[in-house]
C-alpha positions, 0 to 999 in steps of 0.5 A: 433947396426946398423951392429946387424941389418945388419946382421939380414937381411942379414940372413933373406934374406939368409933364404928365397932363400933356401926355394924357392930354395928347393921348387922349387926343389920339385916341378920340382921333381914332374913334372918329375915324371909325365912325366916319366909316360907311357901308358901299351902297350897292345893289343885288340880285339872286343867281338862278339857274335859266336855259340858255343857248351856245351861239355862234356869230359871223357877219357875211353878205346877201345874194339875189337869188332871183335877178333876171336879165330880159333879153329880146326874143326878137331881131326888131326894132325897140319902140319904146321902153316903159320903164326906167331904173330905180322903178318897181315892176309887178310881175306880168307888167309891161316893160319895152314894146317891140316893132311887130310891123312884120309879124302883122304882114306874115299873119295876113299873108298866111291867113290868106293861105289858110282861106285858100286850102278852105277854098280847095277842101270845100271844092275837093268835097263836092268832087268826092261826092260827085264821084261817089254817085258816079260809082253807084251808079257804075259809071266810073270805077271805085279808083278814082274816087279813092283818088280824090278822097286820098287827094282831100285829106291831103288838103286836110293836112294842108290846112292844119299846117297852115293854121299852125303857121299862124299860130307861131306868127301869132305867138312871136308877135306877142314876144314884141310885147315885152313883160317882168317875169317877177315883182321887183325893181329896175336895176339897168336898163340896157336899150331905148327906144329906136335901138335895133336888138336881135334874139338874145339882146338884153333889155333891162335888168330887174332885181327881186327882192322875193328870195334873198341867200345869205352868206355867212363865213364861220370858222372852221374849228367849229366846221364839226358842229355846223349841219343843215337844219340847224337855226340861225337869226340874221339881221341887217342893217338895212332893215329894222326886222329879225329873221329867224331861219336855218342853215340850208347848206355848207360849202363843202370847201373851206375858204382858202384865203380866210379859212372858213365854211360858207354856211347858207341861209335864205330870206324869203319875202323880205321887202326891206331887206336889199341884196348885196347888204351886210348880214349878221347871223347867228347859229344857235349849235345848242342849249343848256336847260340850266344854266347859272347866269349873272350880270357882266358887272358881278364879276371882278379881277382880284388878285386871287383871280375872278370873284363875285361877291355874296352877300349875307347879312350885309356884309360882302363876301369873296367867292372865287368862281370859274366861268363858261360861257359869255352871252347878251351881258351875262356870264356862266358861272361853272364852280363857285356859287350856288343857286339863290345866292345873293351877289352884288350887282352894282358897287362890285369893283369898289369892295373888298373880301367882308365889307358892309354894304348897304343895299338899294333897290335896282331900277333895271327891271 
């Protein structure tokens, strides 16, 4: 009966060491645990009021304002054409000569008329002076002289004519030299040399790139806010270089297939910028003097709704907030942070409402 006992204690004592034993075990687990717990590095920035401005943006196209076809101002013969497409012209510089065999011919006939009224003033002079003596002298009434008189001034006349005739040969001669009314390039040449044109034939056409119109289709729940005068940056993508200019005009009809107000702006001495090429524009409508603005990445979808986390102490905190305007990677915060808060940049998504954080210095400058 003694050993049964004996044995019973010694069991029992054996019992309670493993439970302390396993107990103690867990609760070392436990504090492992915790001490294995670390900081989310993150990093920060300070919410601060800024002007910014309400945009609005489309994407339209370009328009040559100035891409004139030169067209023949002569019925002649081509002689030979000085330019070929793809070349770049300056203005007043020669493009097609034209036959003006003719006008060569008609200048020497005329002048030939003009050297024979000369001829007839000068003799009709000599009689008006001749009779004026007569007169004095009493031999012959003052009627014929006012005859001959009447005679060189219609003479006189002649001559202007026919010098103004060779004015005009003159000047429809030089039309056979045919010259680009603007700096530009060649876009089609439409004759070659030995092609008879008549007044009016096109010769080449020739794009300026001197004055450029953008079309830009906004939409029209924004019609209302849209006026002349108002700014508006366009890009391309054929040029590296911005333009900054301003609405010209409005169509005064809305677009029916897409619903939107044609808005007009003009590029002016842009080399780079080719017509018929896409256009951005954007059309500031307003500016906020102060505005709360923080990093796109500040903000995350929780299920209480949008939160930024504040940071005090390191130690993240939940703010709910509500949010305008979206521009350039920034948000506008309307209601739920104060200005010179501290707000988790970086590490946003990974936090939780009151979680250390260890903070590091951003590279972003």
């Amino acid at each position: 009966m003694q050993r049964t006992n004996i044995f019973f204690i010694i069991s029992l004592l054996s019992s309670l060491l493993l439970a302390c034993g396993a107990s103690g075990d867990e609760d070392t687990e436990k504090n492992g645990d915790k001490r294995d717990v670390k900081p989310t590095l993150v990093t920060v920035t300070q919410v601060k009021n800024q002007a910014v401005e309400t945009t609005e943006t489309a994407i339209g196209s370009l328009e040559g304002l100035i891409d004139p076809t030169i067209a023949s101002e002569l019925a002649a013969r081509v002689v030979n054409v000085h330019v070929s497409p793809g070349d770049t012209v300056k203005k007043g510089q020669l493009v097609a000569t034209l036959d003006a065999t003719d006008f060569g011919m008609q200048r020497n006939e005329q002048q030939a008329e003009v050297a024979r009224i000369q001829a007839l003033m000068d003799n009709q002079a000599k009689i008006v002076a001749r009779n004026q003596a007569l007169v004095d002298k009493k031999f012959i009434s003052q009627n014929v002289v006012d005859n001959d008189v009447a005679q060189q001034r219609v003479l006189k006349q002649q001559l202007e004519a026919a010098k103004a005739r060779v004015g005009s040969i003159n000047h429809n001669s030089s039309k056979a030299r045919i010259t680009a009314p603007v700096t530009g390039v060649v876009e089609k040449k439409l004759v070659d040399t030995g092609d008879f044109v008549r007044i009016g034939d096109p010769i080449v056409q020739i794009i300026s790139k001197q004055r450029l119109r953008a079309h830009l289709p906004f939409p029209e729940h924004i019609g209302a806010q849209l006026k002349p005068g108002l700014k508006v940056r366009l890009s391309t993508p054929t040029s590296e270089k911005p333009v900054d200019s301003v609405i010209r005009e409005l169509k005064p009809m809305i677009t029916e297939g897409s619903r939107t107000i044609d808005v007009i702006g003009d590029v002016v001495d842009e080399t780079s910028w080719q017509p018929g090429a896409s256009v951005t524009g954007t059309v500031v409508l307003g500016e906020q003097s102060a505005a709360m603005m923080i990093p796109e990445q500040s903000l995350v979808l929780r299920p209480a709704g949008e939160v930024v986390y504040v940071v005090r102490d390191n130690v993240a905190h939940q703010a709910i907030v509500k949010t305008g305007l979206r521009q350039n990677g920034l948000i506008e915060v309307l209601e739920g942070l104060s200005a010179n808060d501290t707000i988790v940049v970086d590490g946003a998504g990974f936090l939780t409402d009151k979680a250390e954080v260890s903070i590091q210095p951003s590279n972003k400058q």
